[in-house]
C-alpha positions as CSV (number, residue, x, y, z in Angstrom):
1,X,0.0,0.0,0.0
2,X,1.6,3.2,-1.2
3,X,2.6,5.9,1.8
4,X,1.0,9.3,2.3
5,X,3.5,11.8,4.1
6,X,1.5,14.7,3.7
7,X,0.0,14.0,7.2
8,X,3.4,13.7,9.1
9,X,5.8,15.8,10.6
10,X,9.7,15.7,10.0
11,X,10.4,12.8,12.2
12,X,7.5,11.0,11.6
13,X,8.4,10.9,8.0
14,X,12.2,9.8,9.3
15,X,10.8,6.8,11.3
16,X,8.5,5.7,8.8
17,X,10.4,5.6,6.0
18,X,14.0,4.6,8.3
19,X,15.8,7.9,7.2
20,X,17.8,10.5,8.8
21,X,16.0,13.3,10.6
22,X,17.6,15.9,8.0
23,X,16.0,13.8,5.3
24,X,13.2,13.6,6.6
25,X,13.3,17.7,7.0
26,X,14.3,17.7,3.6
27,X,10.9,16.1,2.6
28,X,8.4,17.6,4.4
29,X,9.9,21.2,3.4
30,X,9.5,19.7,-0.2
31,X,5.4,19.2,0.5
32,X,4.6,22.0,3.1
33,X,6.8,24.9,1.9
34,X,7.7,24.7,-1.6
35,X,4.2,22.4,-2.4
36,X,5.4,20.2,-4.9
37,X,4.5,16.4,-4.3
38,X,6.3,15.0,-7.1
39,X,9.5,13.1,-5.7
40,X,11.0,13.3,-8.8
41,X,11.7,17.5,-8.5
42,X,13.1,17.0,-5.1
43,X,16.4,17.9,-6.4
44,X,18.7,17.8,-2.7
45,X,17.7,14.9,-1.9
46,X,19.7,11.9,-3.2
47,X,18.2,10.0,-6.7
48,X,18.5,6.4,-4.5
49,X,15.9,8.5,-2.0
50,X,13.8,9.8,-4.7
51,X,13.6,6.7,-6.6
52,X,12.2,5.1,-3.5
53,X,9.7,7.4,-2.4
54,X,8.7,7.3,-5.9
55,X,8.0,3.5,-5.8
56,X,6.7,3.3,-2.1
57,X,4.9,6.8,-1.8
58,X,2.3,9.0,-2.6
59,X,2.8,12.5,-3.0
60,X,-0.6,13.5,-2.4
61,X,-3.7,12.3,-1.1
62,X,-6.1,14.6,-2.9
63,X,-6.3,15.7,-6.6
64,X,-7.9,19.1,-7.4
65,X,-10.1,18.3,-10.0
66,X,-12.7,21.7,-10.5
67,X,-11.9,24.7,-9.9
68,X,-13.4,28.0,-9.9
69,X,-12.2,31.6,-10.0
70,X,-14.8,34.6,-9.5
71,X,-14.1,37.5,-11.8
72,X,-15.0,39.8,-9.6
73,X,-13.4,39.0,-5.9
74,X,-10.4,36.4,-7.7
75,X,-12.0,33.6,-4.9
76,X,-11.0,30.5,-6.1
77,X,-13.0,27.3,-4.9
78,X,-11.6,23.8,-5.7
79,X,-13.2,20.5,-5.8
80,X,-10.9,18.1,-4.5
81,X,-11.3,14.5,-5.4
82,X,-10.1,11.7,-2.7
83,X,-8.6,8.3,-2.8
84,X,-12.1,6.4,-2.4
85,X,-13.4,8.8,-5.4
86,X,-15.3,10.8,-2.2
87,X,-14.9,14.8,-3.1
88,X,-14.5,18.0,-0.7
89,X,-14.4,21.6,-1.3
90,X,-12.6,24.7,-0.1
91,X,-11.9,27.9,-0.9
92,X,-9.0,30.8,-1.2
93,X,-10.0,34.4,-0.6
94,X,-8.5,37.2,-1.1
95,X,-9.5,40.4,0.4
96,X,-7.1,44.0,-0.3
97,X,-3.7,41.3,-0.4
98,X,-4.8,39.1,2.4
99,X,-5.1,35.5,1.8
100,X,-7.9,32.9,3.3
101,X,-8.2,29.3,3.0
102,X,-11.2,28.0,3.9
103,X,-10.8,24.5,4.7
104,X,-13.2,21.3,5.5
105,X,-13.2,18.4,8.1
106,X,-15.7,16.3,6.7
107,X,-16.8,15.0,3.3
108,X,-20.6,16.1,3.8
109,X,-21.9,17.5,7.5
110,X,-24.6,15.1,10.0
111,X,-25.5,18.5,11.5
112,X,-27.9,19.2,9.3
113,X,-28.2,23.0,9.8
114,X,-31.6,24.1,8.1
115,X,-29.5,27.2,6.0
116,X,-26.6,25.3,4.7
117,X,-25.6,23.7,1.8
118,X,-23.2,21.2,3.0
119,X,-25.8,18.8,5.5
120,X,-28.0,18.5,2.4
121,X,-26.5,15.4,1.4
122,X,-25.7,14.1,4.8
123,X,-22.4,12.6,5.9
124,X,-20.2,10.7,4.0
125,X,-17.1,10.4,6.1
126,X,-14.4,11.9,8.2
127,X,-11.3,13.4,6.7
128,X,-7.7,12.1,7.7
129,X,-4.6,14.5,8.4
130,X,-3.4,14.8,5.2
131,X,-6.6,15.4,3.5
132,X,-7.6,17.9,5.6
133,X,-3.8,19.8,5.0
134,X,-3.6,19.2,1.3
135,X,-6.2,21.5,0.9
136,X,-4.4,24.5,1.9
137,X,-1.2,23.2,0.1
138,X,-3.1,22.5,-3.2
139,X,-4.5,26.0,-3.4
140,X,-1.7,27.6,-2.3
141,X,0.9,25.8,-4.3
142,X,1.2,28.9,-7.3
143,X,0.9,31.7,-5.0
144,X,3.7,33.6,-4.5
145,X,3.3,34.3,-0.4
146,X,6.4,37.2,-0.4
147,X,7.1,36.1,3.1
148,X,3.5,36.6,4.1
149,X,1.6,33.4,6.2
150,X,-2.0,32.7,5.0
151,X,-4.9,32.6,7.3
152,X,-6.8,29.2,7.6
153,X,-10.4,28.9,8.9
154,X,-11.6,25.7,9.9
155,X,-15.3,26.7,8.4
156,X,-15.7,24.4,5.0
157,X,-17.5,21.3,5.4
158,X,-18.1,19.6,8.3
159,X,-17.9,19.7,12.3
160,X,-14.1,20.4,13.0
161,X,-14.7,19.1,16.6
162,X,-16.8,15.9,15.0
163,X,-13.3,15.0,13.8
164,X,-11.3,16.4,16.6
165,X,-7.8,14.2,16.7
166,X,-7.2,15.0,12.9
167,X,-8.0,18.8,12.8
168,X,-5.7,19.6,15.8
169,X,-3.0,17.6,14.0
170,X,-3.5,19.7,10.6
171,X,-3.1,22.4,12.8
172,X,0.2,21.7,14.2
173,X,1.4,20.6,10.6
174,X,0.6,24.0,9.0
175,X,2.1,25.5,11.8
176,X,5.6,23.8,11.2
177,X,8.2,26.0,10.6
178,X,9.5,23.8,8.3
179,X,6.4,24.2,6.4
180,X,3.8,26.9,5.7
181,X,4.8,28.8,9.6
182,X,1.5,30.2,10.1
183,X,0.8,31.7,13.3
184,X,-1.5,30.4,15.9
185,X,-3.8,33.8,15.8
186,X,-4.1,33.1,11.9
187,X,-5.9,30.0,12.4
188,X,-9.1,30.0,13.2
189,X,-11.6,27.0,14.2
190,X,-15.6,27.1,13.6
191,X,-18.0,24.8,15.7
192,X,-21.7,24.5,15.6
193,X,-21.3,24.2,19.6
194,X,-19.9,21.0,20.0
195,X,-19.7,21.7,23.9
196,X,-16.9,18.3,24.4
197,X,-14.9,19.9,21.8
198,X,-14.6,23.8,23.1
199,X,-13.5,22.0,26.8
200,X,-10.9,20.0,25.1
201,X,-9.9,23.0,22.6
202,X,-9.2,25.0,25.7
203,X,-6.9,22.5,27.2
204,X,-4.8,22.8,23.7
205,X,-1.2,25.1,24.4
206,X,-1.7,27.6,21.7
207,X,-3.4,30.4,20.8
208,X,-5.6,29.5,18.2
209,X,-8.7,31.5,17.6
210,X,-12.5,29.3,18.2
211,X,-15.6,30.6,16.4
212,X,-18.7,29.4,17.2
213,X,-21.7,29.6,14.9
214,X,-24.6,30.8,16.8
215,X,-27.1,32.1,14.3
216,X,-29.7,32.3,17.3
217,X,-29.9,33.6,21.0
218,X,-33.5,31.2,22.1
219,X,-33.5,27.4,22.0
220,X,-36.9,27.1,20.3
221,X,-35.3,29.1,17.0
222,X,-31.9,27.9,17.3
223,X,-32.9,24.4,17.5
224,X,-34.6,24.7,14.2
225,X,-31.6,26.2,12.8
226,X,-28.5,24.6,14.7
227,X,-30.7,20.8,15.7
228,X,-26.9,20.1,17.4
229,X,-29.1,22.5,19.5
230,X,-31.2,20.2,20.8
231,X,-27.7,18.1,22.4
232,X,-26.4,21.0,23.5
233,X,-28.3,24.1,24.3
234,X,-27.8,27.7,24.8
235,X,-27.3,27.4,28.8
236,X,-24.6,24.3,28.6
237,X,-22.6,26.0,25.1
238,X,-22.2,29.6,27.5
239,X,-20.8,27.1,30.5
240,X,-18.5,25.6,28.3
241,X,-18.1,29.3,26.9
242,X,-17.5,30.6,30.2
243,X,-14.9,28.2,31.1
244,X,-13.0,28.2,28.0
245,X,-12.7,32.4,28.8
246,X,-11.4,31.6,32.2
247,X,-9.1,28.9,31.3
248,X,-7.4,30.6,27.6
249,X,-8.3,34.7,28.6
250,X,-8.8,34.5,25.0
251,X,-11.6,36.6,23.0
252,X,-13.1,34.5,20.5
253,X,-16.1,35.2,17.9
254,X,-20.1,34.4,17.5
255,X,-20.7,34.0,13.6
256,X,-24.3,35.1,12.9
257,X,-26.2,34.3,9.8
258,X,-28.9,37.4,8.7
259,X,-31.9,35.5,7.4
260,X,-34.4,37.3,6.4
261,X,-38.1,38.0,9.1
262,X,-36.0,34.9,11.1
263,X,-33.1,36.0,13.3
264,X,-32.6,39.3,12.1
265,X,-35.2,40.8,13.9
266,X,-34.4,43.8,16.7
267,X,-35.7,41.2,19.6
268,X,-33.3,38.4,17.6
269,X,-30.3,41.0,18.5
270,X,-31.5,42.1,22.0
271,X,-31.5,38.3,22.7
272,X,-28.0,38.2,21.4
273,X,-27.3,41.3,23.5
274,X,-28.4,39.2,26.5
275,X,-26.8,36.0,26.2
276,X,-23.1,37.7,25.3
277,X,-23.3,40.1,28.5
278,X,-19.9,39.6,30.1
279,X,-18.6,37.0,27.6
280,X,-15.1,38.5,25.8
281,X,-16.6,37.8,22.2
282,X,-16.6,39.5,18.8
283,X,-19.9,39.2,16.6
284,X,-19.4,38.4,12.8
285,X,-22.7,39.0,11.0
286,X,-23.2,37.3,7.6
287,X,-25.9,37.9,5.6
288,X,-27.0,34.2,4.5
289,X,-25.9,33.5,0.9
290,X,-28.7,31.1,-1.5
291,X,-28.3,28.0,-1.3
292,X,-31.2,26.3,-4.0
293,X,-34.0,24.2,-2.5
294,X,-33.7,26.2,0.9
295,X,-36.5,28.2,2.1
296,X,-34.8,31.3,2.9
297,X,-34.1,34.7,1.7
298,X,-30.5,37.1,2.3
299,X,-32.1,40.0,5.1
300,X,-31.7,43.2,3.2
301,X,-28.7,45.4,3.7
302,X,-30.6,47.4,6.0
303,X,-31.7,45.6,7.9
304,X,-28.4,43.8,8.0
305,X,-27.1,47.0,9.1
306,X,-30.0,48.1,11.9
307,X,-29.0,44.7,13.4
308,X,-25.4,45.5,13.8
309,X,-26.1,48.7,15.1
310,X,-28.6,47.6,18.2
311,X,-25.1,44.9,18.8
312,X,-22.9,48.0,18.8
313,X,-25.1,50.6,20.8
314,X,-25.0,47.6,23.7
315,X,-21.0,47.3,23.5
316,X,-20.8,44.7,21.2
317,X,-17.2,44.7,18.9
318,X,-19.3,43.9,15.5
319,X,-18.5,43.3,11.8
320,X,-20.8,43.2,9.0
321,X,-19.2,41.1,6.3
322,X,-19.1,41.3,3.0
323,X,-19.4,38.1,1.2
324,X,-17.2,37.4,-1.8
325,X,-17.9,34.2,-4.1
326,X,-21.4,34.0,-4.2
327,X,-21.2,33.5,-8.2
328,X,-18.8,30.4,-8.1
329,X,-21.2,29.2,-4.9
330,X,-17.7,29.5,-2.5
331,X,-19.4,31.6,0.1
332,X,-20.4,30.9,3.8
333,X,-22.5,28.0,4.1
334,X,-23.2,27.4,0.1
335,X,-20.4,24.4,0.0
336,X,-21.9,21.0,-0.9
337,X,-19.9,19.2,-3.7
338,X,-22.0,20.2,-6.2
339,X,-19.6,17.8,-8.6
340,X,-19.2,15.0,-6.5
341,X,-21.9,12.3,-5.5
342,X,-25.2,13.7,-4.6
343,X,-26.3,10.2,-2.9
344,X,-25.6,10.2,1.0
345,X,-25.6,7.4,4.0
346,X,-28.1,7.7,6.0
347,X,-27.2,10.6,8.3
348,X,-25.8,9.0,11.6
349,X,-27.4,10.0,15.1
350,X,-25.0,12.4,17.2
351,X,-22.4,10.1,19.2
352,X,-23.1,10.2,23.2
353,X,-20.0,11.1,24.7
């Protein structure tokens, strides 16, 4: 069975393939920093080396096989296609020289949120390490960074703390300096509120930023929403919220999705008002993007902008975004392998932990 490196670290590579620790540095610069996963161009390392990783290796896991580029923003969403002929998206965005890779977990979602595009066709599977990294590494691999470190948001498809053990190992991989280098504070994690996976995130030694996606302030509406609700509702997600502030004294972020006449009400933003009293939290309103075959609408923008400013006149640190790649279906919640298989297992009940 052929190897996959992608998913190890430097000495990880060195004990699996019985190499020096240089060469196995040598390697893992080859696939994280320069991004080329063809043995063959690895020119400093020796050709006995090469000729062997070329017979006992894979370079990488995942083949981009669509991709998209909007005109107007230069967003570029790619359709990766894996091993078991399973697909995943994400997405590069640029905003005023800034790049963001939006990156997935999962191949499909079993939360089922009623606004997204991903649970449509239920959950396929989790993603391993070096899935989950080759992303960033694939869409990166022509960009010319000039010494500058992307950001990475875990928000694509999926759960990140559904698949817990690989995402934090992604995380340390991209942060290799070795490799890409990116800072802890450029790295971002999004949860539905999976309250098991905020209390072991705040055990983690770092600093990297948690997002949770909140979209509603009352159990009855966020349950229809978020159903993860109905496992874990408001009152236990701000305990585990609570304790994650006291343990990290880290600020982290409430993503909000502006649907129209449902949550982006003035009550829907008192509520919000309410539960974040006292919590050190910044709120990112996004106005929802279509998804076909969901019974929604986008709130208008001024509405959109009455909400934020009932969140700011109550001390609320608020940003109203502005979506780019709705016309290559790229933005917030509008991910769903659109060229991959549309059939789904049946959707699995939430594990009891």
């Amino acid at each position: 069975m052929s190897i996959v490196l992608t998913g190890m670290n430097p000495a990880e590579i060195a004990a699996e393939l019985g190499i020096e620790l240089f060469q196995g540095r040598q390697v893992f610069r080859w696939l994280h920093q320069k991004r080329r996963f063809d043995f063959s161009q690895m020119t400093d390392l020796s050709k006995a080396l090469r000729d062997r990783l070329l017979a006992t290796c894979t370079g990488a896991a995942i083949q981009p096989e669509f991709v998209q580029e909007s005109s107007s923003t230069g967003t570029r969403k790619a359709l990766f296609r894996l091993a078991d002929g399973e697909s995943v998206e994400a997405v590069l965005i640029r905003d005023h020289g800034r790049i963001t890779v939006c990156v997935s977990s999962q191949v499909g979602c079993a939360l089922k949120c009623s606004f997204c595009a991903t649970g449509l066709a239920g959950f396929r599977r989790q993603l391993d390490v070096s899935e989950i990294v080759e992303q960033p590494l694939h869409l990166l691999a022509n960009e010319s960074l000039e010494g500058r470190t992307p950001n990475i948001v875990y928000m694509g498809m999926g759960e990140p703390f559904r698949n817990y053990d690989a995402v934090m190992k992604s995380i340390r991989l991209l942060m290799e300096p070795l490799g890409l280098g990116i800072g802890a504070r450029k790295i971002t994690v999004s949860t539905a509120g999976d309250v098991k996976g905020i209390e072991r995130f705040g055990e983690e030694d770092w600093q990297v930023r948690l997002s949770v996606s909140l979209h509603a302030a009352n159990n009855e509406l966020r349950s229809k929403l978020v159903p993860f609700n109905r496992k874990y509702p408001l009152e236990r997600l701000r305990e585990a919220l609570d304790a994650y502030c006291v343990k990290t004294g880290r600020q982290f972020t409430f993503e909000w999705t502006l649907i129209d006449h449902v949550n982006d009400t003035p009550e829907a933003a008192e509520e919000l008002l309410n539960y974040a009293e006292s919590l050190p939290v910044f709120i990112n309103l996004i106005p929802w993007n279509p998804v076909p075959g969901l019974p929604y609408h986008p709130s208008p923008r001024k509405r959109c902008e009455a909400f934020r400013d009932i969140l700011v006149r109550g001390g609320l640190k608020t940003t109203l975004r502005q979506e780019k790649g709705q016309d290559i279906e790229a933005a917030c919640g509008q991910l769903r392998r659109i060229h991959g298989k549309e059939s789904a297992s049946p959707t699995p009940k939430f594990q009891e932990d």
